[in-house]
N, C-alpha and C positions, 0 to 999 in steps of 0.2 A: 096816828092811831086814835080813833073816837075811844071816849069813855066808854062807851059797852065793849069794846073790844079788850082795852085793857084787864076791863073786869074778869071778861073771859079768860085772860091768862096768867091770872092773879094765881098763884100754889098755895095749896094750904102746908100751913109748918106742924107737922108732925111734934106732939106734945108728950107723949105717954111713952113708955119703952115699946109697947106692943103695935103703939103708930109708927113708929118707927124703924121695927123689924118689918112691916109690910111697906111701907114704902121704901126700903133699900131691898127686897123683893119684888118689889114692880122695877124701879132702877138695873138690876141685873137683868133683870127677866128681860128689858127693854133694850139692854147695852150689847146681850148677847144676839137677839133678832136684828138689830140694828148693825151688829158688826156681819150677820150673817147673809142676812134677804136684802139690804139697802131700806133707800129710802122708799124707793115701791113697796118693797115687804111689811113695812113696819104699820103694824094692824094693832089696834090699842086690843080686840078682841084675843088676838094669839098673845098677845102680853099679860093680859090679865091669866088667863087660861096656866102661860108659864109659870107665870108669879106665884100661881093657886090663890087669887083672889077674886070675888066679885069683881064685873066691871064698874058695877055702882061705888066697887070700893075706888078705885082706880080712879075715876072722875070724880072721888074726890078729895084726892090730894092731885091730880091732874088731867084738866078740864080740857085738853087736846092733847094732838100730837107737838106744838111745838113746845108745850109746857116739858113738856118729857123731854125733847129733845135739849130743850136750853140745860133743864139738871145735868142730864149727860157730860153735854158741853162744859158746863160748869164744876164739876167732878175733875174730870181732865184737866183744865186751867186750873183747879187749885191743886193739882200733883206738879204743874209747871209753876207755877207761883213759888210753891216750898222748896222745890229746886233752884231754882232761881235765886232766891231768900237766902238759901243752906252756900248756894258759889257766893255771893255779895258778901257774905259775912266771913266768909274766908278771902279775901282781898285787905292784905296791909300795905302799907307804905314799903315794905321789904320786900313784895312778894317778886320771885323774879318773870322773866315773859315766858320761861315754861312752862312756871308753875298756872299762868294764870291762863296761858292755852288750855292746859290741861279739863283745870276746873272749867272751862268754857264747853271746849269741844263732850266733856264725856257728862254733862248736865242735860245737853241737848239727844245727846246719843241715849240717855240713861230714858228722857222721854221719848224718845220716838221709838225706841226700840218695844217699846209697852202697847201689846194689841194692834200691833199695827192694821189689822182688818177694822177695827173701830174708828181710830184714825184716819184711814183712808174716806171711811163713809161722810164722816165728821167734816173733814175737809173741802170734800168733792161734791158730796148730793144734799145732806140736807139744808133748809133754809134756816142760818143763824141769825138771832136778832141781833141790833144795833147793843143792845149792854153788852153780848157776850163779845161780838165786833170791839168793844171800848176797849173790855178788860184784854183782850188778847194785845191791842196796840199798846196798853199801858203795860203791859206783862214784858214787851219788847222793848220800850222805850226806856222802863227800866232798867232792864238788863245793859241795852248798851249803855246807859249813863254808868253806871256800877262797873264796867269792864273799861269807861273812859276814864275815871277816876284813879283805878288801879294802873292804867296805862301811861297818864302823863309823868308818870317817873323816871320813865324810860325812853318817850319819843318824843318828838311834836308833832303836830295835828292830832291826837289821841283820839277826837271825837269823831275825825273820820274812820280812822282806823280801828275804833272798836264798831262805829255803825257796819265798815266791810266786815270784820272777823266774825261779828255773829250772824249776818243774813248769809255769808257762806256756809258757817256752818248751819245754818238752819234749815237754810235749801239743799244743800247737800244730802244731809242724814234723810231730810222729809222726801227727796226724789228716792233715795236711795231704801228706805223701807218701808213711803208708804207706796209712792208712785210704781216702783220697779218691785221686784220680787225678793231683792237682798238677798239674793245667794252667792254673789260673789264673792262676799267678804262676810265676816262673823264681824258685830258691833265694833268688838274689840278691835278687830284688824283696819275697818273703816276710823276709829277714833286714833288710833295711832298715825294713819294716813294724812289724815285732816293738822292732826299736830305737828308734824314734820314738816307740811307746806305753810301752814300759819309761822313757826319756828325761824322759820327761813325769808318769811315777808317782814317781820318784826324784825329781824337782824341786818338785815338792808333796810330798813326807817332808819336804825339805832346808828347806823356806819352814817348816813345821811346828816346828823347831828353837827 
């Protein structure tokens, strides 16, 4: 990416309460057209319009569409981050392999189940940049490091078997609410699903001992 381009998607940080309120106003205004028209839809002029802001105000806390889109994106990752955070810090050296399906499987359900129309856009159309690209890989590699740690108590190979337990469940819950239409099962029913077969992999490693 050349210097002037960078420049161009450079955001400005909202300093004042009242910059503030207008930029989590253009963010809604944008999160809602964005879950709702796609990435074709998404017209910085109908956002400004929703927002009830100038568009001069708009460009200038965000100088395009992918400036907006990265916050979006960004927004999302820090709802999975603090989840993420909130299951790590509940894993101790006691915790049993129910308990830490548990926290596993309804972390991931607890995000995907949030806007799933946003999600799906997010996923599928628009173009995300390389930082938000980083933070999602470190948000994952996280996670399964935090769920290997809580795991070698219990098995060996831990590292593999927490990298399978959460791309299962990660693929699963995201085919299943963002990709298909999740009507078959209510969050809940699908998160009890997923724990019962993880329950059942973990307890054939443990016999393997």
């Amino acid at each position: 990416m050349t210097a002037a381009r960078r420049r161009q998607t450079i955001v400005r940080k909202p300093k004042q309460g009242r910059s503030k309120a207008t930029v989590a106003a253009i963010l809604e205004a944008a999160a809602r057209i964005l879950a709702k028209d796609g990435w074709d839809g998404f017209n910085t002029n109908v956002i400004a319009k929703r927002a009830g802001v100038s568009i001069g105000s708009l460009y200038e806390y965000f100088p395009n569409k992918q400036a907006l889109v990265d916050a979006i994106a960004d927004d999302h990752l820090a709802k999975g981050e603090a989840l993420m955070s909130a299951a790590s810090t509940s894993f101790v050296p006691t915790s049993e392999p129910d308990d830490i399906v548990k926290v596993l499987v309804n972390g991931i359900v607890e995000l995907h189940k949030d806007d799933p129309s946003l999600h799906r856009v997010l996923s599928s159309e628009v173009p995300i940049s390389p930082m938000i690209r980083k933070r999602v890989e470190i948000l994952r590699s996280t996670a399964i490091e935090s769920l290997a740690g809580a795991l070698k108590h219990h098995i060996g190979q831990n590292r593999i078997a927490a990298q399978l337990l959460f791309d299962v469940a990660d693929a699963s819950v995201h085919r299943w609410f963002i990709e298909d239409d999740g009507t078959l099962a209510t969050p809940e029913r699908l998160a009890e699903q997923l724990q019962c077969m993880m329950r059942f992999y973990l307890d054939g490693l443990r016999e393997r001992r």
